[in-house]
Structures are given as structure tokens and as C-alpha cells.
N, C-alpha and C positions, 0 to 999 in steps of 0.2 A: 523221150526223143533223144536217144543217143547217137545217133546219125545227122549231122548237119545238115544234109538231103534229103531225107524226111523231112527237121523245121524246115527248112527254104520250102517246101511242095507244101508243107500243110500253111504256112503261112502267105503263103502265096494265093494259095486257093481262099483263107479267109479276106483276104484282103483285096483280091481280084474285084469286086464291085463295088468299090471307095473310088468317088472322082475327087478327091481331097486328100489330103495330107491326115492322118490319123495315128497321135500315139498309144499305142495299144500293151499293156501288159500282160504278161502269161506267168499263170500261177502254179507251179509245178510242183509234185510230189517229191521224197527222195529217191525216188526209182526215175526221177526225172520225165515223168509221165504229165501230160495238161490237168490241173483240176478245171482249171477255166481259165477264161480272156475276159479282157476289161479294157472296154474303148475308155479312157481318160480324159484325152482332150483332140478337139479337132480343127483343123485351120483352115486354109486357102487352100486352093490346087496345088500352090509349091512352096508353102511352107506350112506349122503348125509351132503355138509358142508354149511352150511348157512350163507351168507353173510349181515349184517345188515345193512349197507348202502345200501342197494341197497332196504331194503322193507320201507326206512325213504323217499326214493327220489321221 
């Protein structure tokens, strides 16, 4: 994803049927390419509280 406007459209489109707040990681190659996505943690409609041990572990 070397294009900002690519990720904004692709994550846009993954994200489009969340009624929640959802922190989500993307695991990328060095060609900066997706290997995969990882919902982590998920909150309320307008927030979500992120726990940092648990993305160290």
C-alpha cells in the first residue's frame, strides 16, 4: 500500500460494517503490501480503550 488512497479505500471498505469503535492492526510486508488484519480490541460506538500490554505480549 504505497498510496494513502488505496489504505483510506481499503480500510474503509474493511471497516464499513463496525457499529463500534474497533482497534484494528495491519501486518505488512516490506514491499508494504497487507499480510493480514487483527481486530485487537473493541469498545462503544464512540470510543474503544486500548490496552498496552496486551499488544507488547
Amino acid at each position: 500500500m504505497l498510496n494513502p488512497r488505496i489504505t483510506q479505500h481499503y480500510l474503509q471498505s474493511l471497516l464499513a460494517h463496525y457499529e463500534r469503535e474497533v482497534f484494528l492492526l495491519l501486518f505488512l510486508d516490506n514491499q508494504h503490501q497487507v499480510i493480514r488484519h487483527e481486530e485487537m480490541f473493541a469498545g462503544t460506538i464512540s470510543s474503544v480503550v486500548v490496552h498496552p500490554k496486551k499488544l507488547y505480549a
